[in-house]
C-alpha positions as a printed Julia matrix, in Angstrom:
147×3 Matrix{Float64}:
 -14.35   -5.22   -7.0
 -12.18   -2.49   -7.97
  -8.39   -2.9    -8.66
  -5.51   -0.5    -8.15
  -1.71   -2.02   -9.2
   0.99    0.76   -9.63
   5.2    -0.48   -8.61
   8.47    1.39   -7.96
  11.42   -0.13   -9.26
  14.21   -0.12   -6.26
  17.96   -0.11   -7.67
  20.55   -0.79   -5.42
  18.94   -3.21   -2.53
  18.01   -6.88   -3.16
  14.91   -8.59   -2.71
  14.87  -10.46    0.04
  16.11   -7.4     2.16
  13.05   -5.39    1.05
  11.08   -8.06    2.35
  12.66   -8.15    5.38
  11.92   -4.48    5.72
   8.32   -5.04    4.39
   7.49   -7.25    6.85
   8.29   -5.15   10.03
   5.08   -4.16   10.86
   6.39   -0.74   12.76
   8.19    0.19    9.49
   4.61    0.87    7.56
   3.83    4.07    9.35
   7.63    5.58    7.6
   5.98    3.96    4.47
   2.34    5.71    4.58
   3.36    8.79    6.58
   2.67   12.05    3.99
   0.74    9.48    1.21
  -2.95   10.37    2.41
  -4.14   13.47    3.91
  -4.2    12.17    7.64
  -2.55    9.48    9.51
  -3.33    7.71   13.28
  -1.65    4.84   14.36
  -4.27    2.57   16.54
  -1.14   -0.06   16.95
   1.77   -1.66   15.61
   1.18   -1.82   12.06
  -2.34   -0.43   11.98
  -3.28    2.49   10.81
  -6.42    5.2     9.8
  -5.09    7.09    6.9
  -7.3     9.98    5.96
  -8.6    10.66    2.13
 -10.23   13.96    1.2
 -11.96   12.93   -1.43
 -14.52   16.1    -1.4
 -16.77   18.05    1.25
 -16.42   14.39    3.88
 -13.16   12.69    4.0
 -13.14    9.19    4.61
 -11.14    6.94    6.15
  -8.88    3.72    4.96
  -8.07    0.96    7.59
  -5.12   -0.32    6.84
  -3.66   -3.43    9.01
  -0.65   -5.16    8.02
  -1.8    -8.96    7.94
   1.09  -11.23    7.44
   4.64  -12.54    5.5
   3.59  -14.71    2.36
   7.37  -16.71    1.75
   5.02  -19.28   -0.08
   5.85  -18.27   -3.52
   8.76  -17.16   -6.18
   7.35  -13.68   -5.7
   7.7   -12.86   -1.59
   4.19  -11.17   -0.43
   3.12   -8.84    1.93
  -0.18   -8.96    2.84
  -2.53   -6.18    4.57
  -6.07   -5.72    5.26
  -8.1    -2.46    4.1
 -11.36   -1.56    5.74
 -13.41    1.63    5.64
 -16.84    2.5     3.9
 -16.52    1.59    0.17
 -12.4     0.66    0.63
 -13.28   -2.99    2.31
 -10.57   -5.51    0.35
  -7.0    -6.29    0.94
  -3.78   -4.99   -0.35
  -0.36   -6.82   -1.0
   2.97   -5.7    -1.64
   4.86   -8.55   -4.31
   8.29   -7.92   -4.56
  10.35   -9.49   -7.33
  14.3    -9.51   -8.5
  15.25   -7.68  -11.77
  18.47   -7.4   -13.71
  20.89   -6.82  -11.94
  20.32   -9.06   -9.18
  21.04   -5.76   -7.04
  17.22   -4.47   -8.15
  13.66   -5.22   -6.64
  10.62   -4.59   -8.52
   8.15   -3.75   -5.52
   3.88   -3.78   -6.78
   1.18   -2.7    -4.8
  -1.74   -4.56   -5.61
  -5.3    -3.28   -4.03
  -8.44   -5.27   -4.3
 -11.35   -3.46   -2.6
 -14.88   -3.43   -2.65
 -16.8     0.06   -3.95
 -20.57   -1.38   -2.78
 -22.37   -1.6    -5.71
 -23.24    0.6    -8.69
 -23.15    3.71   -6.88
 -20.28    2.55   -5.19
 -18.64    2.49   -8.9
 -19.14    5.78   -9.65
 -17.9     7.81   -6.43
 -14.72    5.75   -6.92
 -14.57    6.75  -10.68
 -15.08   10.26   -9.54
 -13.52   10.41   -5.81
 -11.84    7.69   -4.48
  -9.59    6.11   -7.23
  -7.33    9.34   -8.47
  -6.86    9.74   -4.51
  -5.82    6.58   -3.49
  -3.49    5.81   -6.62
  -2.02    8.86   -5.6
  -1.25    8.03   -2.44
  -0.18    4.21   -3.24
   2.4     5.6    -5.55
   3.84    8.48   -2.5
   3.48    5.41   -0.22
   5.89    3.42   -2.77
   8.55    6.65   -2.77
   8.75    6.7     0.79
   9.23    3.24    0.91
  12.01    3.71   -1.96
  13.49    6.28    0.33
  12.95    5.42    3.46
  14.77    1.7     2.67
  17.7     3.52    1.36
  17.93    5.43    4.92
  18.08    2.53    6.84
């Protein structure tokens, strides 16, 4: 299993309204629109995002899940799919000093398929999609603020 966690630190805007706007499935696609090389909605809060990751792109399934209220830390929970990007994702969203801030972290669990698996995401996959996690967490920064 391979693990990406990067976070955005959100001044201004408290927790729980980030989770509110988290949890809005239609909301994702302002979230993950510009953060991979290709977007297609297939339905509220489902989406094929596009990675060029060399001569054949591939393609992430990404499906919001569901609201996790369960625990001090508020979750969002999607569901990744796509050859060698199989796992799950979640969004954990926690208050900072001031009250006012929200420490948002993207956490992405997903499965490379073995030993060869391991090495096209050391040299293809992982640089791409922490690089689009991160753009994904500055829209969602930005997009927030907008309304």
């Amino acid at each position: 299993m391979a693990v990406i966690t990067t976070d955005i630190l959100i001044e201004g805007i408290r927790r729980d309204d980030v989770l509110d706007w988290l949890a809005r499935p239609e909301n994702h696609r302002r979230m993950l629109d510009g953060a991979f090389d290709g977007l297609t909605e297939k339905g509220p809060g489902a989406f094929e995002l596009t990675l060029k990751t060399g001569p054949l792109p591939r393609t992430l399934s990404y499906t919001f899940d569901h609201l996790d209220n369960d625990h001090g830390g508020r979750r969002v929970h999607v569901k990744t799919a796509g050859r060698r990007l199989q796992g799950t994702l979640h969004y954990s969203l926690r208050t900072m000093k001031p009250t006012l801030n929200t420490l948002v972290t993207l956490h992405a669990d997903y499965d490379t398929g073995g030993p060869l698996g391991g090495v096209i995401d050391a040299t293809l996959l992982r640089k791409r999609l922490e690089a689009g996690y991160r753009t994904a967490l500055e829209n969602l920064q930005r997009e927030i603020r907008l309304g």
